[in-house]
C-alpha positions as CSV (number, residue, x, y, z in Angstrom):
1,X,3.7,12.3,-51.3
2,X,3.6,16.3,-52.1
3,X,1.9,18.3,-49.8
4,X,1.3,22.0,-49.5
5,X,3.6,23.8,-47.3
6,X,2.3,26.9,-45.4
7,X,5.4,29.4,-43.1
8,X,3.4,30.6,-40.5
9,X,2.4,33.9,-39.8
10,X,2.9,36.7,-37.4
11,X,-0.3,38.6,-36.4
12,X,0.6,41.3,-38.4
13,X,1.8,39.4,-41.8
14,X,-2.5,37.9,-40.9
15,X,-3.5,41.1,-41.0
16,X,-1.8,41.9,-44.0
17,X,-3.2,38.5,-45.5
18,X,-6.3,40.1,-45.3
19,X,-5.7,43.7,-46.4
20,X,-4.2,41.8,-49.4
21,X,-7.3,39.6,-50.2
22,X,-9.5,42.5,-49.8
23,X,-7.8,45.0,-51.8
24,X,-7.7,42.2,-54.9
25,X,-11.5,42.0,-53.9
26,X,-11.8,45.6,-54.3
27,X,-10.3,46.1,-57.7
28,X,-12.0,43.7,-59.4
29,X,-15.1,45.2,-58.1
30,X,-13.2,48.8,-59.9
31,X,-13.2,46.9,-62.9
32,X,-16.5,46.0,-63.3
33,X,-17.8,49.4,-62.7
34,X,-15.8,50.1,-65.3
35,X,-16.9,47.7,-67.5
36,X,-20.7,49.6,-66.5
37,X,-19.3,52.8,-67.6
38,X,-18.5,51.8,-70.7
39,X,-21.3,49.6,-71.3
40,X,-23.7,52.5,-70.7
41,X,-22.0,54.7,-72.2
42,X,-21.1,57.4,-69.1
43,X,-17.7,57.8,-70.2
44,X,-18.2,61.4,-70.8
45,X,-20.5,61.8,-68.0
46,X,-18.0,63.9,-66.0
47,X,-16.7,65.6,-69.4
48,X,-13.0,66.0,-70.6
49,X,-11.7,67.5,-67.1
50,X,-9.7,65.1,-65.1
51,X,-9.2,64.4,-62.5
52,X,-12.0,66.6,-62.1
53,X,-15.5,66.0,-62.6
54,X,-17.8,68.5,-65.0
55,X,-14.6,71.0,-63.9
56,X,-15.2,70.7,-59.8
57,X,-14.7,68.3,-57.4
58,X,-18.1,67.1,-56.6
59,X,-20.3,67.8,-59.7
60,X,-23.4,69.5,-58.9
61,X,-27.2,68.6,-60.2
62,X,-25.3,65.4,-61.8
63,X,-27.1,63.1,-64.5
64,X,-26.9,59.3,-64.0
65,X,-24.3,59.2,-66.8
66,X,-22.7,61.9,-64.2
67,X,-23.1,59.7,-61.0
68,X,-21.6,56.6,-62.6
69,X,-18.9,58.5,-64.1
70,X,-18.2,59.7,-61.0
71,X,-18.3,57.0,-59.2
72,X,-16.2,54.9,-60.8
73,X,-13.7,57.4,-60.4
74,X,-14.3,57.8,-56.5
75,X,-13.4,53.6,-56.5
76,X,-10.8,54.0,-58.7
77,X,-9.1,56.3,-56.5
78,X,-9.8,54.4,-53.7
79,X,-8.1,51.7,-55.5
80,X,-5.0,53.6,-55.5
81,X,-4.6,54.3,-51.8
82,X,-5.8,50.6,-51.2
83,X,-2.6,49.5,-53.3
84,X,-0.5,52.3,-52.1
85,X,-1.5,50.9,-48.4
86,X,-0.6,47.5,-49.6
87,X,2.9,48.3,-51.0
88,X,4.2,50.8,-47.8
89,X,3.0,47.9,-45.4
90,X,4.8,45.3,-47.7
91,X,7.8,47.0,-47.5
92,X,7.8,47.5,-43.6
93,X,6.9,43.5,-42.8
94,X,8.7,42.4,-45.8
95,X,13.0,42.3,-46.0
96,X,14.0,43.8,-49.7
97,X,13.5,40.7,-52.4
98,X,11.1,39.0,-50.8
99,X,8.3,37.7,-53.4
100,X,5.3,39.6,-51.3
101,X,7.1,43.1,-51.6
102,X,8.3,42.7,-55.2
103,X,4.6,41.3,-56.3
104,X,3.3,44.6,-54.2
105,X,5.8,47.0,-55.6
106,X,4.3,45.4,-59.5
107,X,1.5,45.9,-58.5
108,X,1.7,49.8,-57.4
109,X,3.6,50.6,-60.8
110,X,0.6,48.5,-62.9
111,X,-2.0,50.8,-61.0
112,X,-0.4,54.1,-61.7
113,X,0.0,53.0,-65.1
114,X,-3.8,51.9,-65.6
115,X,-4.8,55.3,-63.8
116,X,-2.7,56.7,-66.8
117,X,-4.6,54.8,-69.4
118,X,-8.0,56.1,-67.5
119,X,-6.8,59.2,-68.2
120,X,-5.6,59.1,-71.6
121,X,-9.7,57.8,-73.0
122,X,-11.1,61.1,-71.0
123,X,-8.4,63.8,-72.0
124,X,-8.9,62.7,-75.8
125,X,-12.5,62.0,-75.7
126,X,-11.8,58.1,-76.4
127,X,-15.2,57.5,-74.7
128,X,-18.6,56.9,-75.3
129,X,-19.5,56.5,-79.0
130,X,-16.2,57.3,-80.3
131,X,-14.6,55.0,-82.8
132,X,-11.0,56.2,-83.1
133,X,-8.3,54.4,-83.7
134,X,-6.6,55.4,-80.8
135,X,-9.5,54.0,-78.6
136,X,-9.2,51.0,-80.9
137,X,-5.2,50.6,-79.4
138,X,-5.7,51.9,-75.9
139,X,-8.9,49.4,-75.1
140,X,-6.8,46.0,-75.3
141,X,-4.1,47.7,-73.7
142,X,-5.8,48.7,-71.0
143,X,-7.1,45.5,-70.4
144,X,-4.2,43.4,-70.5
145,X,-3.0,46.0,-67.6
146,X,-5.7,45.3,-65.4
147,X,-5.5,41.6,-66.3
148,X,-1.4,42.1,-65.3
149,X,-2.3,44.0,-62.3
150,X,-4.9,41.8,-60.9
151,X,-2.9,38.9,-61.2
152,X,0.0,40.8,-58.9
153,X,-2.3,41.6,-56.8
154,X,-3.3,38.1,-56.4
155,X,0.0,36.9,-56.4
156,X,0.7,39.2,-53.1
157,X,-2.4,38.0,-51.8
158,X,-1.2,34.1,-52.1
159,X,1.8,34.5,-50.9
160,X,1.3,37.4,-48.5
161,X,-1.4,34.1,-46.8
162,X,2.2,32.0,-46.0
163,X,2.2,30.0,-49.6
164,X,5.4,29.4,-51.0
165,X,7.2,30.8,-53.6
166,X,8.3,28.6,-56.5
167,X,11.0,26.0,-56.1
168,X,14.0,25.9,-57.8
169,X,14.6,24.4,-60.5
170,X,10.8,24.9,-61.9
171,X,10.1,22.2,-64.6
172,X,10.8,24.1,-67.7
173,X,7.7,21.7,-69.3
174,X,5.2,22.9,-66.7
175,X,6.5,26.4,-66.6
176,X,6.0,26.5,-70.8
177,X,2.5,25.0,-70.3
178,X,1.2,27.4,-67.4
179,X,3.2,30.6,-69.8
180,X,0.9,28.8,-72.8
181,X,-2.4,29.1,-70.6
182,X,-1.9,32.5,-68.7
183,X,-0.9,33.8,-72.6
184,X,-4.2,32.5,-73.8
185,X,-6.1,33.8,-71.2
186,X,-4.5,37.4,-71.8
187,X,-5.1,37.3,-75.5
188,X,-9.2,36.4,-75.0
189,X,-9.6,39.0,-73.2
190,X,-7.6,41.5,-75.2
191,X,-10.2,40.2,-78.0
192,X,-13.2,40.7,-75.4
193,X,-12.4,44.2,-74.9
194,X,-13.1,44.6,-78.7
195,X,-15.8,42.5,-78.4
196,X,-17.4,44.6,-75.8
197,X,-16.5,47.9,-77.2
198,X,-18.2,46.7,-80.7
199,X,-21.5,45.6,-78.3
200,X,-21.6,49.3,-76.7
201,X,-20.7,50.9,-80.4
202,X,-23.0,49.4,-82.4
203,X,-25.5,47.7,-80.4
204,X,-28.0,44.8,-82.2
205,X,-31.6,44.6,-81.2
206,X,-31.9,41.1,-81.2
207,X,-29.6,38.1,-82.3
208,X,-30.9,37.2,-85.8
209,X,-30.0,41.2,-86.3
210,X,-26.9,41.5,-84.9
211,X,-25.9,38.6,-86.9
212,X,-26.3,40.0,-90.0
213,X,-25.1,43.3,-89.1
214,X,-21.9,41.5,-88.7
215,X,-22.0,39.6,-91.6
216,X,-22.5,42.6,-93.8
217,X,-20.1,44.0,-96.5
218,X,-19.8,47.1,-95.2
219,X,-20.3,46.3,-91.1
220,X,-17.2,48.2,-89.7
221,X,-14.5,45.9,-88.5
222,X,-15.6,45.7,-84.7
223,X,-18.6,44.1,-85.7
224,X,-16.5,41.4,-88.1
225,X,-14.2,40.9,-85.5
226,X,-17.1,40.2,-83.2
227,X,-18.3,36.7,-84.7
228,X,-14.4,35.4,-84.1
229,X,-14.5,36.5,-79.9
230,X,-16.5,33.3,-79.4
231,X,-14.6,31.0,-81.7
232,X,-11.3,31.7,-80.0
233,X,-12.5,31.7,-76.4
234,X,-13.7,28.4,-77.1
235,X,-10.3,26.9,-78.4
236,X,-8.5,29.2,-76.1
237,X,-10.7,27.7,-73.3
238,X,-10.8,24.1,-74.2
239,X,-6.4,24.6,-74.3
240,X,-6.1,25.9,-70.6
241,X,-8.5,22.8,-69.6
242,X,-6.5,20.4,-71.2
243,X,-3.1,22.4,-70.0
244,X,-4.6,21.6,-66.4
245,X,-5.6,18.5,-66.7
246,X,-2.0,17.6,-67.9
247,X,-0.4,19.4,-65.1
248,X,-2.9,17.8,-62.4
249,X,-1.2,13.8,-62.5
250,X,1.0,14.5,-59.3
251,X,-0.9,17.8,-58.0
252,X,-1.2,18.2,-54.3
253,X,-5.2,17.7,-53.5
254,X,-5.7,21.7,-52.8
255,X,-3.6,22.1,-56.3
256,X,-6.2,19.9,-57.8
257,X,-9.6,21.6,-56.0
258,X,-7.6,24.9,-58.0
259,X,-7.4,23.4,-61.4
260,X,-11.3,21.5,-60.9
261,X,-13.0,25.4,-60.1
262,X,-10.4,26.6,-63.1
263,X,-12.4,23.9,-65.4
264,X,-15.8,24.4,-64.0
265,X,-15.5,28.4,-64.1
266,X,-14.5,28.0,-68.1
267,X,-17.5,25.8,-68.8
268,X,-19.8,27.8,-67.0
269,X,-18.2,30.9,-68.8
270,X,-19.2,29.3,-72.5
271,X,-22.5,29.3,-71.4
272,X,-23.1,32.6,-69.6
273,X,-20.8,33.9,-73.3
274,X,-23.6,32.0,-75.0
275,X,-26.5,33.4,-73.1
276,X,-24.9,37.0,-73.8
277,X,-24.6,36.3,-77.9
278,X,-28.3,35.3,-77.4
279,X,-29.8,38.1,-75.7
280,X,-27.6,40.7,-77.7
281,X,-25.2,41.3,-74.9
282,X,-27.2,43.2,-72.2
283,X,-25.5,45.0,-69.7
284,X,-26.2,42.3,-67.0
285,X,-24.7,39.5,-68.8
286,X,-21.6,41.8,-69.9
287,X,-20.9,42.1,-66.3
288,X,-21.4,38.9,-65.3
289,X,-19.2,37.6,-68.2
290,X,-16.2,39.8,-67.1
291,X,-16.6,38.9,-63.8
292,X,-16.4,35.4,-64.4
293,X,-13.5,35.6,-66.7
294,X,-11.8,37.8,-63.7
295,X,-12.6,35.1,-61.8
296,X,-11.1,32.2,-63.9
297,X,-7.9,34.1,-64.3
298,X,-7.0,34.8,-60.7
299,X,-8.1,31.3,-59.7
300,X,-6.0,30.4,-62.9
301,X,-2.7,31.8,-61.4
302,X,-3.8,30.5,-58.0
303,X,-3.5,27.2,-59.7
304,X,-0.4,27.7,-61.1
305,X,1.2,29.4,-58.1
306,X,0.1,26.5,-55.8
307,X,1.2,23.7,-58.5
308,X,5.1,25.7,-58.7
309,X,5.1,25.8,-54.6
310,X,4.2,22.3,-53.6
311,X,8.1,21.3,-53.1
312,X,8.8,24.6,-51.4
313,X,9.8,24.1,-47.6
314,X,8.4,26.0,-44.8
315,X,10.5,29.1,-43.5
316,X,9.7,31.2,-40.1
317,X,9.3,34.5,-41.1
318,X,11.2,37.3,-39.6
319,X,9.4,40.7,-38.9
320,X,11.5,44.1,-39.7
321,X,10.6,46.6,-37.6
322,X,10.0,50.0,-39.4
């Protein structure tokens, strides 16, 4: 019978464990406040100067647009010396190719990269109500980096906790299947970055309104693109349930309890995506539908990591000392 395999850990791999858990715990919460910027439109509230706020380091007699603005950036860079602390710290407890420093090292170089995209919508004004076609490319893009770079961080934090690593050889049929989901995943919430950024551009009043604003000859494409969000993320959704279900036959139990809150975090998600095409996407349900879809991918890959693992066997880990 499979059963999940732990090593065991020294008291300062535990005490990475937990700086690991709590910076992925801190990002996501950086990526909803990011998802409030843009929802109230306080993009601009600090301006075009970066990484400066209204051209000084603490703005003075700041608006609210100013305050979130500036908060979010405050987090953000909090973010970075939270993963920057995570990599140096990986690399000192870690021995060079080991799956916790490599997943930490991926997950520095996504951070830097999505502070880069950050950058890129305030230098060129892509904020706010601008409808550029360079916001247009640079939205999904920097979503399916913070999708990338959440999931490394989650990967550290699984196996940073003692889980192992794949086994060798993986099933190429369950390795295809888990690619098909985590691809599905990535490509609804590419689409819900649109989806949102039509909601904050062109807001409806109500959802009679909204729907005929979309179904108008001359609605700009956000707002056509809009009616398709829900009609993939329910195939998309209905696909990874089935790909788990498939995959859950000879699971370990704690594989299974994975792929069960997977399932029940996707249904509850088609509601909550109901509830916020009902009510005209208000900012409360916005944030609660990100955070749920945040949710559903890390406990996706959680899945996924635990279901490649189960054959692993334990090995004592060896401390470097810097």
């Amino acid at each position: 019978m499979l059963r999940p395999v732990q090593e065991p850990l020294t008291p300062d791999r535990r005490k990475y464990r937990t700086l690991a858990w709590s910076v992925l715990v801190f990002n996501v919460a950086v990526v909803l406040g990011g998802a409030i910027v843009r929802a109230t439109g306080s993009g601009d509230g600090c301006g075009e100067s970066w990484p400066l706020c209204t051209d000084r380091i603490i703005p003075t007699n700041p608006g609210v647009e100013t305050v979130i603005e500036f908060s979010h950036r405050i987090t953000s860079a909090l973010a970075v010396f939270g993963v920057i602390a995570l990599f140096v710290f990986a690399v000192r407890l870690y021995e060079k190719g080991n799956r916790v420093r490599n997943a930490a090292a991926a997950s520095l170089a996504l951070l830097l990269f999505e502070s880069v995209l950050g950058a890129l919508l305030i230098v060129f004004g892509w904020v706010d109500q601008d409808a550029s076609i360079g916001r247009m490319i640079v939205v999904p893009i920097h979503l399916l980096n913070t999708y990338i770079l959440v999931g490394a961080l989650t990967l550290t934090a699984w196996w940073a906790s003692g889980n192992p690593g794949p086994t060798e050889p993986i099933d190429t049929r369950t390795r295809r299947s888990l690619i098909l989901g985590a691809v599905g995943l990535l490509l609804i919430g590419a689409i819900g970055a649109l989806n949102a950024l039509g909601d904050s551009l062109y807001p409806a009043e109500n959802f009679l309104s909204g729907l005929a604003d979309e179904f108008s000859s001359d609605a700009p494409w956000l707002l056509q693109l809009r009616i398709f969000h829900p009609i993939i993320a329910i195939a998309v959704g209905f696909g990874v349930a089935y790909i788990i279900m498939r995959l859950l036959a000879t699971a370990t139990e704690r594989t299974k309890r994975l792929g069960t809150v997977t399932g029940v975090l996707i249904f509850v998600q088609f509601l909550v995506g109901i509830l916020n095409v009902l009510l005209a996407a208000p900012l409360e349900t916005q944030v609660i539908h990100l955070a749920i879809a945040d949710a559903i991918w890390i406990i996706y890959l959680m899945f996924g990591a635990s279901l490649l693992g189960e054959r692993a066997p334990a090995k004592r880990p060896t401390e470097r000392v810097a």
